[in-house]
ROSE-4610 file (N, C-alpha, C; in Angstrom, 1 decimal, always signed):
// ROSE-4610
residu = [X/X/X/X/X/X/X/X/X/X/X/X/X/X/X/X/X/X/X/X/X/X/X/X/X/X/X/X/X/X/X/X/X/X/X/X/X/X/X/X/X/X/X/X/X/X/X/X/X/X/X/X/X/X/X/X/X/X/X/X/X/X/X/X/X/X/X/X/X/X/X/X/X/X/X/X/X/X/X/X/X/X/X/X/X/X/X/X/X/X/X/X/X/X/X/X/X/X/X/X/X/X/X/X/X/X/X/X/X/X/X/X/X/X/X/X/X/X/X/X/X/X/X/X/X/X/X/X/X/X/X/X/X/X/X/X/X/X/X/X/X/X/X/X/X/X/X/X/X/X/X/X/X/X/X/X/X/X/X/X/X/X/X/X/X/X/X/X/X/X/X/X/X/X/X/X/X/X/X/X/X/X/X/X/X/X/X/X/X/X/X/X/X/X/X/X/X/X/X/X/X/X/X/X/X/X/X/X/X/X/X/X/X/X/X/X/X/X/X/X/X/X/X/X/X/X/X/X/X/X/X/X/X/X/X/X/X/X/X/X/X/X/X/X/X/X/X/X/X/X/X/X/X/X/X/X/X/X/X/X/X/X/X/X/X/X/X/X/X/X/X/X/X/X/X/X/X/X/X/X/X/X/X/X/X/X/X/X/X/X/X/X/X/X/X/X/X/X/X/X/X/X/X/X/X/X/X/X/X/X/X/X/X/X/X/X/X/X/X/X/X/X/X/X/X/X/X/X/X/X/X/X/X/X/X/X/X/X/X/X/X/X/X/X/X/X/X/X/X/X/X/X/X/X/X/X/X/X/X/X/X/X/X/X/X/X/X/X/X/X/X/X/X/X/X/X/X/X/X/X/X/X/X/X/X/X/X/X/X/X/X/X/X/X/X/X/X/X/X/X/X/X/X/X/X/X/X/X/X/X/X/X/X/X/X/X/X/X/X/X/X/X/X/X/X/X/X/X/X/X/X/X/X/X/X/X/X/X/X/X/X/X/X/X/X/X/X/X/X/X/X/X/X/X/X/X/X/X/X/X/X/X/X/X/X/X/X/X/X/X/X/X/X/X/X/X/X/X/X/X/X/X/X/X/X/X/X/X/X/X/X/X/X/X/X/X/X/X/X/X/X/X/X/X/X/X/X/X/X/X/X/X/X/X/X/X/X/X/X/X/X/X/X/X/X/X/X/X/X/X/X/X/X/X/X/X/X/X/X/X/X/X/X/X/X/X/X/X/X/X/X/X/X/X/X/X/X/X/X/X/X/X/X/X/X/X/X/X/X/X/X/X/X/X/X/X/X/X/X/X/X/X/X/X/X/X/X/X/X/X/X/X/X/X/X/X/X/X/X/X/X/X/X]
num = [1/1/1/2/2/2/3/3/3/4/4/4/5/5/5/6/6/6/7/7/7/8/8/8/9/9/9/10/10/10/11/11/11/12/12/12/13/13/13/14/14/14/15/15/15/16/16/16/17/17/17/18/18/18/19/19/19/20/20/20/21/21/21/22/22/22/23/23/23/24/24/24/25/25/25/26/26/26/27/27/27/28/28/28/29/29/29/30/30/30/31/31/31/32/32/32/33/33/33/34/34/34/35/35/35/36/36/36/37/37/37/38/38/38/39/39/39/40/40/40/41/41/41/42/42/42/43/43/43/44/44/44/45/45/45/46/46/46/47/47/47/48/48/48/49/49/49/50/50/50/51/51/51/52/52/52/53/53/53/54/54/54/55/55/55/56/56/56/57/57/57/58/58/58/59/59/59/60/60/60/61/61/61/62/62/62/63/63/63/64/64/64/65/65/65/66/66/66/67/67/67/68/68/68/69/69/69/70/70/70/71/71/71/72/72/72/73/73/73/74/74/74/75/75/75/76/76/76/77/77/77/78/78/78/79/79/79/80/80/80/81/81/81/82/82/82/83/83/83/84/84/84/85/85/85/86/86/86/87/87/87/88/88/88/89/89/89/90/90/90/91/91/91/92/92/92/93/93/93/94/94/94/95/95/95/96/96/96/97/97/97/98/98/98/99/99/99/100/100/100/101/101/101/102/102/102/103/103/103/104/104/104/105/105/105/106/106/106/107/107/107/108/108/108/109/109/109/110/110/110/111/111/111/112/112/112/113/113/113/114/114/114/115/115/115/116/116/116/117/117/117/118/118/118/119/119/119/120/120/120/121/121/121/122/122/122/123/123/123/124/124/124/125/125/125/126/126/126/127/127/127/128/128/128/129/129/129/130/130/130/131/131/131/132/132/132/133/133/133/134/134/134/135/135/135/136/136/136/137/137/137/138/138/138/139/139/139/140/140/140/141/141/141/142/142/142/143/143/143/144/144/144/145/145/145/146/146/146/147/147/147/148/148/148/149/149/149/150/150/150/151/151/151/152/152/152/153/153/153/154/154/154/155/155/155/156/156/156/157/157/157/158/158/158/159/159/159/160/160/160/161/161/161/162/162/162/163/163/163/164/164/164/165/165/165/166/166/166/167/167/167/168/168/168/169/169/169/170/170/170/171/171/171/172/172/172/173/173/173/174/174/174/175/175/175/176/176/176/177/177/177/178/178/178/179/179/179/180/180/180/181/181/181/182/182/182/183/183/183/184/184/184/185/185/185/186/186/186/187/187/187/188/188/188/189/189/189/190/190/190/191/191/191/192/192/192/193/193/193/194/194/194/195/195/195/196/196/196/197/197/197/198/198/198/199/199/199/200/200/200/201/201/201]
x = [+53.9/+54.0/+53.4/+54.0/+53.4/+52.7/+51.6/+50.7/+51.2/+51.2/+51.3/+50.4/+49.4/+48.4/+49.2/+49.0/+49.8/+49.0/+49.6/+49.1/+50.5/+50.5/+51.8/+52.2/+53.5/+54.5/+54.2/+53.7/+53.9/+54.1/+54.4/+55.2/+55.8/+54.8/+54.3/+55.6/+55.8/+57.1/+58.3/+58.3/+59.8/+59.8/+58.6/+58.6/+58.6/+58.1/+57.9/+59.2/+60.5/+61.3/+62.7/+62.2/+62.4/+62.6/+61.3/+60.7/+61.4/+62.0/+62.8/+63.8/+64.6/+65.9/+66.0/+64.9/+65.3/+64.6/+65.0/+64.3/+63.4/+62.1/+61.0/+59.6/+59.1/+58.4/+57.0/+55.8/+55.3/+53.9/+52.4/+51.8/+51.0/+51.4/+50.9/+49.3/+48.9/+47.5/+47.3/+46.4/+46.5/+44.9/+45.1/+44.3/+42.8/+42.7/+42.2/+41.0/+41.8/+41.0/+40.5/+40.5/+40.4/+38.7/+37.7/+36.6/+36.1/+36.5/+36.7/+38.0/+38.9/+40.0/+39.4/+38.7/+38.8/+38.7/+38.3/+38.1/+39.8/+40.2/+41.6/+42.5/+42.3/+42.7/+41.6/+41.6/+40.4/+40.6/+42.2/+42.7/+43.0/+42.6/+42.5/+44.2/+45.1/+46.6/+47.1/+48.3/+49.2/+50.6/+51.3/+51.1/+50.6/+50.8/+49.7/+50.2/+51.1/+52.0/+50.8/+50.7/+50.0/+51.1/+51.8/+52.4/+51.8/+50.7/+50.0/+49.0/+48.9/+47.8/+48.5/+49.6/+50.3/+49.5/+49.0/+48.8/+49.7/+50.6/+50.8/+50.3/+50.4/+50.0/+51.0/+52.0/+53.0/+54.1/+54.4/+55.8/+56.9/+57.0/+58.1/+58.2/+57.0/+56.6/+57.0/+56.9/+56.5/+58.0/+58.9/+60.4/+60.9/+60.8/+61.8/+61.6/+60.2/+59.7/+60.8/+60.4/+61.0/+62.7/+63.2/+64.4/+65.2/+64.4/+64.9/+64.1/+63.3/+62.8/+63.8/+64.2/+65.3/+66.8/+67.1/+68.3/+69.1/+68.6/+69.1/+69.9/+71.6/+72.2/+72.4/+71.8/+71.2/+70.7/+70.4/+70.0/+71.2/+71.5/+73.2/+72.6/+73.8/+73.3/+73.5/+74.7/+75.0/+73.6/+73.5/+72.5/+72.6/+74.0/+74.1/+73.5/+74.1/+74.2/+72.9/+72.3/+70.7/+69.7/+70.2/+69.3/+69.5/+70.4/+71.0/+70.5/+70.0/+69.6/+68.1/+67.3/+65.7/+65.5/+67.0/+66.3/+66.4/+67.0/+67.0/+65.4/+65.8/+63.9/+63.0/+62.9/+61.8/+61.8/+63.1/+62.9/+62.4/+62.5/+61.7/+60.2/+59.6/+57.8/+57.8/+58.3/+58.1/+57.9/+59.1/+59.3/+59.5/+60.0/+59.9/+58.6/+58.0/+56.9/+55.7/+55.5/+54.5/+54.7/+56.2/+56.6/+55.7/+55.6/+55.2/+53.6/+53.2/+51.9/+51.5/+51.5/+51.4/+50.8/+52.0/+52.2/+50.5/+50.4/+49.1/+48.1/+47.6/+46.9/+46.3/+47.5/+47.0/+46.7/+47.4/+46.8/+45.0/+45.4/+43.2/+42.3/+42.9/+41.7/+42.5/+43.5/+43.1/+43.5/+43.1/+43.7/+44.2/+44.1/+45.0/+45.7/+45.7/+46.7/+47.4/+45.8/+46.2/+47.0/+46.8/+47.6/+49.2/+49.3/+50.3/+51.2/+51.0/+51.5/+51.8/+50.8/+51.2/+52.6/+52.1/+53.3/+54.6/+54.6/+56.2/+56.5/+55.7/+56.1/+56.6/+55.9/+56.3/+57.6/+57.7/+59.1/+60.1/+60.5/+61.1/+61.9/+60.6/+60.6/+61.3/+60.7/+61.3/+62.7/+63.0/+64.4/+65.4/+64.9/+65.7/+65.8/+65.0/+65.4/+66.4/+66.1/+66.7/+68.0/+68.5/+70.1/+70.3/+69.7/+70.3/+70.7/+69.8/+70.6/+71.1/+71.8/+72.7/+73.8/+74.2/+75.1/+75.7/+74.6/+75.0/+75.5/+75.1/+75.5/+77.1/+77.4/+78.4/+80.3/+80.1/+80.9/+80.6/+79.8/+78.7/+78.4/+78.0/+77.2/+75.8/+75.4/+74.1/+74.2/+72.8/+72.6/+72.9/+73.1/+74.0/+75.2/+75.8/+77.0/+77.6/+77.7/+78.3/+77.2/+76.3/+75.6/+73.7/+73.1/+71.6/+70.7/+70.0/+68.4/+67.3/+66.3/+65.1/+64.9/+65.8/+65.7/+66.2/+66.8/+67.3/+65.8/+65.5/+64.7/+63.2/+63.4/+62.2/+62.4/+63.3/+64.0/+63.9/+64.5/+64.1/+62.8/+61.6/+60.0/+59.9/+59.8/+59.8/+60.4/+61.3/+62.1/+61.5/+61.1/+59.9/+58.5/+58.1/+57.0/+56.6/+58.1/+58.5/+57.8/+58.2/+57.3/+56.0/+55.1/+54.0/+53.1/+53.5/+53.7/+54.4/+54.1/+54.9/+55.6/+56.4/+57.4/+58.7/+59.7/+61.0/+61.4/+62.0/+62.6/+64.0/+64.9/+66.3/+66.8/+67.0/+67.7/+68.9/+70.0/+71.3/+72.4/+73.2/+74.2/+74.0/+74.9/+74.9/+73.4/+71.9/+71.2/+70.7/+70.9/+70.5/+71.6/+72.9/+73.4/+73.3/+72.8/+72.2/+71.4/+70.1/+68.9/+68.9/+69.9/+70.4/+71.2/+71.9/+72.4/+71.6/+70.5/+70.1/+68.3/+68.2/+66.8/+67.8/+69.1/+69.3/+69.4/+69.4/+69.0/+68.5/+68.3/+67.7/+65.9/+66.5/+65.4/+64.3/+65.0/+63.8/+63.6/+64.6/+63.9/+62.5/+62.7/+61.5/+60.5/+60.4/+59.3/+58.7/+59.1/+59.2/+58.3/+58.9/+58.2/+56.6/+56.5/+55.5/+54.2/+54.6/+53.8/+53.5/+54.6/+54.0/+54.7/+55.4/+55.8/+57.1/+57.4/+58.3/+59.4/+60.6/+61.3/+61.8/+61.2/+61.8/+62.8/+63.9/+65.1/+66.0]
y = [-85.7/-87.0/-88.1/-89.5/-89.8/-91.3/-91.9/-92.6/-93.9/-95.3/-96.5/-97.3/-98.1/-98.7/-99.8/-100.9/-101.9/-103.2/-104.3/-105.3/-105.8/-105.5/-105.6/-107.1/-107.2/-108.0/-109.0/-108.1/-108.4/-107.5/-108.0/-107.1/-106.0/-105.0/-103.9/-103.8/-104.4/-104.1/-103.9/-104.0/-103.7/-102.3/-101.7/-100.3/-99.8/-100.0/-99.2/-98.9/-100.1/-99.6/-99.0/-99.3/-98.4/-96.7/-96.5/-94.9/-94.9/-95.3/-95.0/-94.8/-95.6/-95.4/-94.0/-94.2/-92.8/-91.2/-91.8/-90.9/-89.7/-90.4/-90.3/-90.5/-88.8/-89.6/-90.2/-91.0/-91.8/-92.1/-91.9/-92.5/-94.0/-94.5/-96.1/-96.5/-97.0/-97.3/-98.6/-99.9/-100.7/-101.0/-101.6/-101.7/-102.3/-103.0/-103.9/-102.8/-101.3/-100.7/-99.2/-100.0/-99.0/-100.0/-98.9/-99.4/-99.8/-98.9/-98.4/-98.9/-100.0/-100.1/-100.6/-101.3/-102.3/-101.0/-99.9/-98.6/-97.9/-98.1/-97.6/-98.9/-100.1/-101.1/-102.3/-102.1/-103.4/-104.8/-104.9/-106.3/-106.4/-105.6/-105.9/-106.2/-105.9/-106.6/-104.8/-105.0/-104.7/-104.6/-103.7/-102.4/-100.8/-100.6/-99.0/-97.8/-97.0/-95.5/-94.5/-93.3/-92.2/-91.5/-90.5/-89.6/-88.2/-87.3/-86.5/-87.0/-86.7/-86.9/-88.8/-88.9/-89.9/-91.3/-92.3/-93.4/-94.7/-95.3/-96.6/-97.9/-98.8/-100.3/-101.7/-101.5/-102.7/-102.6/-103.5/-103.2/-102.7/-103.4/-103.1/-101.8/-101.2/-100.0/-98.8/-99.3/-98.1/-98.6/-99.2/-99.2/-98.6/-98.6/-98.1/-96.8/-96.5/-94.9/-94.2/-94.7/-94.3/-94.0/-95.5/-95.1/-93.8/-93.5/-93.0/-91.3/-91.5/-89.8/-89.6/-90.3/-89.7/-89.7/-90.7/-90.3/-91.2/-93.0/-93.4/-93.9/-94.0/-94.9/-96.3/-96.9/-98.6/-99.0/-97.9/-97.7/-97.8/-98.3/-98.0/-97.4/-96.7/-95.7/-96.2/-97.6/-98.0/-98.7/-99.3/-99.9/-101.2/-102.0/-103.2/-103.4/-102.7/-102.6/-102.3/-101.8/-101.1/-103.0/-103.4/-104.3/-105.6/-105.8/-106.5/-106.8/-105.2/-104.9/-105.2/-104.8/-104.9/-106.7/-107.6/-109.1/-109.5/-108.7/-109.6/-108.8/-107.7/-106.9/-108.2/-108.4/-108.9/-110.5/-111.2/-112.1/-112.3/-111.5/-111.3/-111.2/-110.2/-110.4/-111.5/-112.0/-112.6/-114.2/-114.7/-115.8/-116.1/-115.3/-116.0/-115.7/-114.5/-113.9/-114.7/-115.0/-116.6/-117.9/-118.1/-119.5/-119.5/-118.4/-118.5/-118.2/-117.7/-117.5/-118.9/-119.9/-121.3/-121.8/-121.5/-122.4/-121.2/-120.1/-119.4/-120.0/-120.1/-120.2/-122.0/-122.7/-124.2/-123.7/-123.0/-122.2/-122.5/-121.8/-121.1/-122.3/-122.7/-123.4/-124.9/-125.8/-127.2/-127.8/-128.9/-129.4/-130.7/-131.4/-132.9/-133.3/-134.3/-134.8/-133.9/-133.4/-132.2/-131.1/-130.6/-129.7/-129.6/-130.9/-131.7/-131.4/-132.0/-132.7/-130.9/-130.2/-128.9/-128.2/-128.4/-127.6/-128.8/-129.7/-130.6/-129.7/-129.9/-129.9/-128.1/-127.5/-126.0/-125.7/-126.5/-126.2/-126.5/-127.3/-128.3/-127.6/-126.3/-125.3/-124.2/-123.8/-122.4/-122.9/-123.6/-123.8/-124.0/-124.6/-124.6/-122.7/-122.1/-120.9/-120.0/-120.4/-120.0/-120.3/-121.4/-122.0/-120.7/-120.9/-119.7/-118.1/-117.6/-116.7/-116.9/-117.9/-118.3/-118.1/-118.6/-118.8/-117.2/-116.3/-115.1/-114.4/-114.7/-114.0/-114.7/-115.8/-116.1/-115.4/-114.5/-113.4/-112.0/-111.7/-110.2/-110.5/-109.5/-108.9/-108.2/-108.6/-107.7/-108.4/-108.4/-108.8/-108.2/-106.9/-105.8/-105.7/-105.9/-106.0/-105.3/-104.1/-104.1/-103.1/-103.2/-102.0/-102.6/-102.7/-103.4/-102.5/-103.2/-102.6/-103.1/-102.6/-103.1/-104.8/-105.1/-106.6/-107.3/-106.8/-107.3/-107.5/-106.3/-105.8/-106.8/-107.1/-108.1/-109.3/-110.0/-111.5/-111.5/-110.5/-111.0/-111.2/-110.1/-110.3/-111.8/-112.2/-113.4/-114.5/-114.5/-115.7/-115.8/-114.7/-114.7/-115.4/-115.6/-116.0/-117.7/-118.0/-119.5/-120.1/-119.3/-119.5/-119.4/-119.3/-119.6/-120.5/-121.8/-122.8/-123.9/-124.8/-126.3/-127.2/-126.2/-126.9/-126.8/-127.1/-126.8/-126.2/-124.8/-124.3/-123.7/-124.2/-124.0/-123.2/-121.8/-120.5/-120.4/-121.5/-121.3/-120.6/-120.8/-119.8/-118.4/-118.1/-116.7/-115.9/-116.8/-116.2/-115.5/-116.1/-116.6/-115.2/-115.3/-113.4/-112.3/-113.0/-111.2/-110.7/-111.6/-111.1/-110.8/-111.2/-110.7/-109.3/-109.6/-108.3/-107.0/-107.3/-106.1/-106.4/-107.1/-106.5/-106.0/-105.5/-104.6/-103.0/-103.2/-101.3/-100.8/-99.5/-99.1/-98.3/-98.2/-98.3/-99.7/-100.6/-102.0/-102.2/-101.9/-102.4/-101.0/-100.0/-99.2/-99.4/-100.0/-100.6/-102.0/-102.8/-103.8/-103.6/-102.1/-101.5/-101.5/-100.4/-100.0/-100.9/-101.8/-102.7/-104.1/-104.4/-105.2/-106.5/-106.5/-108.0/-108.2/-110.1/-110.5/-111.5/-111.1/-112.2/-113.4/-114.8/-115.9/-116.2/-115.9/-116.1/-116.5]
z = [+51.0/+51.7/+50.8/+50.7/+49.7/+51.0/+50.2/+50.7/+50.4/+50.7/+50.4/+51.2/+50.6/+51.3/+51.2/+52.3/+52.6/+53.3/+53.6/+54.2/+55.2/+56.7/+57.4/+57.0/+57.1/+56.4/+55.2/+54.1/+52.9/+51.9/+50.8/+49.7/+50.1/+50.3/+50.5/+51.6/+52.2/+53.8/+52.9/+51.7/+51.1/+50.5/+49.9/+49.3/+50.6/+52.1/+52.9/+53.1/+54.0/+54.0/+53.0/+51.2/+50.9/+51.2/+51.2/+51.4/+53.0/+54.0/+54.9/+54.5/+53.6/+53.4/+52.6/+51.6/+50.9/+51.8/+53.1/+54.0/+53.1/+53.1/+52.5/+53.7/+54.0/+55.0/+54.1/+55.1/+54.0/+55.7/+54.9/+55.5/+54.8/+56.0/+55.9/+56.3/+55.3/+55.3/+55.3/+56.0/+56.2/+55.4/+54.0/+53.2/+54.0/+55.4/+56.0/+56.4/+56.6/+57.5/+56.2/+54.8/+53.8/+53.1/+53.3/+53.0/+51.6/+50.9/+49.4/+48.4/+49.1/+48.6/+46.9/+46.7/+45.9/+44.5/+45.4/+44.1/+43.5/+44.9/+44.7/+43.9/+44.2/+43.5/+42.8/+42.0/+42.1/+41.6/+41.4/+42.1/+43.3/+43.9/+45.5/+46.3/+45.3/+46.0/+46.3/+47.3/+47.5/+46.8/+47.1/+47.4/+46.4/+46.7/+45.8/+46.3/+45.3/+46.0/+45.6/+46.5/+46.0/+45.9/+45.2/+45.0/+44.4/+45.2/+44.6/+43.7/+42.4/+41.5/+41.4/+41.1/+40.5/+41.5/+40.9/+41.6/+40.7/+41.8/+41.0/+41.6/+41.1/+41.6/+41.2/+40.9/+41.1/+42.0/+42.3/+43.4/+42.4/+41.3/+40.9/+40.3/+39.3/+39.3/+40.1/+41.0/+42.4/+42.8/+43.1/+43.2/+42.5/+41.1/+39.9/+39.8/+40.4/+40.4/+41.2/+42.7/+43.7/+43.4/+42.8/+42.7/+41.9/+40.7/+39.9/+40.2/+40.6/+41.1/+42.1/+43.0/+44.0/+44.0/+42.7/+42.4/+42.7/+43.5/+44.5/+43.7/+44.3/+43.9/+43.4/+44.4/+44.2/+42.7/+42.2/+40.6/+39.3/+38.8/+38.2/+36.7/+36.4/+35.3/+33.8/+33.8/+32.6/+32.0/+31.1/+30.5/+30.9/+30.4/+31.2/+32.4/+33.2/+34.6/+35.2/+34.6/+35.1/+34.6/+33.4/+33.0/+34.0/+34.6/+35.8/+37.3/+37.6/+38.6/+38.2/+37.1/+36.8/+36.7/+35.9/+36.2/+37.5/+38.5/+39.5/+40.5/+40.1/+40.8/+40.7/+38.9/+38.5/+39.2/+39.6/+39.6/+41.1/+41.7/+43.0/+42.9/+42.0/+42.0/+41.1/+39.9/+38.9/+39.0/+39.7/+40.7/+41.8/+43.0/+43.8/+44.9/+44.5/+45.4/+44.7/+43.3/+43.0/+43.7/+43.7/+44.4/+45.5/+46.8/+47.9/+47.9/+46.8/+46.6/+46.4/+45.8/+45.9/+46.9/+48.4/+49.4/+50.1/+50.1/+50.4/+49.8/+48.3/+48.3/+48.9/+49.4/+49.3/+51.3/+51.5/+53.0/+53.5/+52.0/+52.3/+51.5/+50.5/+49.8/+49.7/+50.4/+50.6/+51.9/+52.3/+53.9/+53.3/+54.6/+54.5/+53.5/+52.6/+52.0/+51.0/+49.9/+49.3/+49.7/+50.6/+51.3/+51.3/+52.3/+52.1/+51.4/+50.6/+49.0/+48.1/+48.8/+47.7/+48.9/+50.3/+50.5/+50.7/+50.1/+49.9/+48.9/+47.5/+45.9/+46.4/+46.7/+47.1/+47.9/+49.0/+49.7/+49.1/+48.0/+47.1/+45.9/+45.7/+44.5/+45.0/+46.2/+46.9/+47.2/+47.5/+48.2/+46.9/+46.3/+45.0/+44.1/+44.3/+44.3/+45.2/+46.4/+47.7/+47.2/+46.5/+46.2/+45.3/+44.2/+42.8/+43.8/+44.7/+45.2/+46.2/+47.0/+48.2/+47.1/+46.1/+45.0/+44.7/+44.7/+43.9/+45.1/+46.3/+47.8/+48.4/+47.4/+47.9/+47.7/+46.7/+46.6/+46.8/+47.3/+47.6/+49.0/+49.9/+50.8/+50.6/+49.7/+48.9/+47.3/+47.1/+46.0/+44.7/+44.8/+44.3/+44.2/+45.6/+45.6/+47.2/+47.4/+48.9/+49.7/+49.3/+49.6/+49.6/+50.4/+50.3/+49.2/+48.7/+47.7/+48.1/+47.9/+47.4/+47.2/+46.3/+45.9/+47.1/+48.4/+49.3/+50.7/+50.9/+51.3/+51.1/+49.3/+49.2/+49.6/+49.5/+49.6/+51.2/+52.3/+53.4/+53.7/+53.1/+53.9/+53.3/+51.6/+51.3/+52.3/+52.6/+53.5/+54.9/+55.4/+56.5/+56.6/+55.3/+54.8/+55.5/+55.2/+55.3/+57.0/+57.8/+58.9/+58.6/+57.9/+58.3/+57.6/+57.1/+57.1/+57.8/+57.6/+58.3/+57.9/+57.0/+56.1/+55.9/+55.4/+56.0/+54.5/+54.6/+53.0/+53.9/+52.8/+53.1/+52.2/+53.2/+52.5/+52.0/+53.1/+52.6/+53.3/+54.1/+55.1/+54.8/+53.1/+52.6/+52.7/+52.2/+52.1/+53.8/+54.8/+56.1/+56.6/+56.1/+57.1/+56.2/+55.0/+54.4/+55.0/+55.1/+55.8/+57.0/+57.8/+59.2/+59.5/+58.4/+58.4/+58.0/+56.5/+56.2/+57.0/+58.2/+59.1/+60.2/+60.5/+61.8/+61.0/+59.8/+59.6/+59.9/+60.5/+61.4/+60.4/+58.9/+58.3/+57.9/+58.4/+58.7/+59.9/+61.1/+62.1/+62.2/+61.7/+61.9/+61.9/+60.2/+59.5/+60.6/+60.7/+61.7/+63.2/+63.5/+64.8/+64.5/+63.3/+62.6/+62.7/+61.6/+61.2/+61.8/+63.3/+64.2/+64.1/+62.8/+62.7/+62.9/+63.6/+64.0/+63.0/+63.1/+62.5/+63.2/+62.2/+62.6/+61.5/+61.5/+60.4/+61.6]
């Protein structure tokens, strides 16, 4: 069984329902109630797979693992094709999961104007991301193509995010029934059960 320490609805909610789809059972550890974490990570972030001896620490790491130890299709085998599917992974941790790290950290460490002012310049930035993949969703059902991934998986927790700020980021029609469509799988609404959290999409 493999372990993933987690923080409920973030990053981490996308490897989880991962490891459902590849019906993979999986115990969830909520880093909050891990005393020792900073030993098991000592950047202190989310998420972190145990697979036996094997420990990883990147999302994207720990996806690519996942996918290709089990074989999953969502993985494509040409080289093109594979390098296709890794820009668009990356462009998920790389840019749009920073974008929203932004609008957090101006959360914790500024108020009033400052604040402000960081979550305008932030909503401004996300949403203009939100367009680049409303654009790619507009001949697809999946960001893949007919079939949901991981990179789908991530883009909805991200778009969730958006509630918890006071600002308005515009996802986009296309982007807006992907995410609707791929949180009624029955391997996210699980995850969802699990870890407590609600969608405002």
């Amino acid at each position: 069984m493999y372990k993933l320490y987690s923080i409920p609805g973030s990053c981490s909610m996308g490897i989880h329902v991962l490891l459902n789809e590849l019906q993979q059972d999986v115990n969830i550890i909520n880093i909050n109630e891990v005393d020792n974490y900073s030993e098991i990570n000592p950047a202190m972030m989310v998420p972190v797979l145990e697979d036996g001896d094997l420990q990883l620490r990147e999302g994207a790491a720990i996806a690519l693992y996942l996918l290709e130890k089990h074989k999953d299709s969502n993985l494509p085998g040409g080289l093109a094709e594979k390098a296709n599917f890794h820009q668009h992974l990356f462009f998920n941790y790389a840019t749009m999961h920073p974008a929203y790290n932004r609008l957090f950290f101006a959360m914790k460490n500024l108020d009033g104007d400052a604040q402000k002012q960081m979550y305008q310049k932030g909503a401004s930035a996300i949403s203009a991301l939100w367009t680049l993949v409303d654009k790619q969703l507009a001949t697809r059902t999946f960001m893949m193509g007919e079939h949901p991934s991981i990179i789908d998986y991530l883009l909805c927790v991200y778009a969730n995010w958006g509630s918890f700020f006071d600002i308005d980021i515009t996802l986009g029609k296309n982007v807006t029934r992907m995410i609707k469509t791929t949180i009624q799988r029955p391997s996210f609404q699980k995850v969802l059960d699990i870890e407590r959290v609600t969608f405002n999409i």
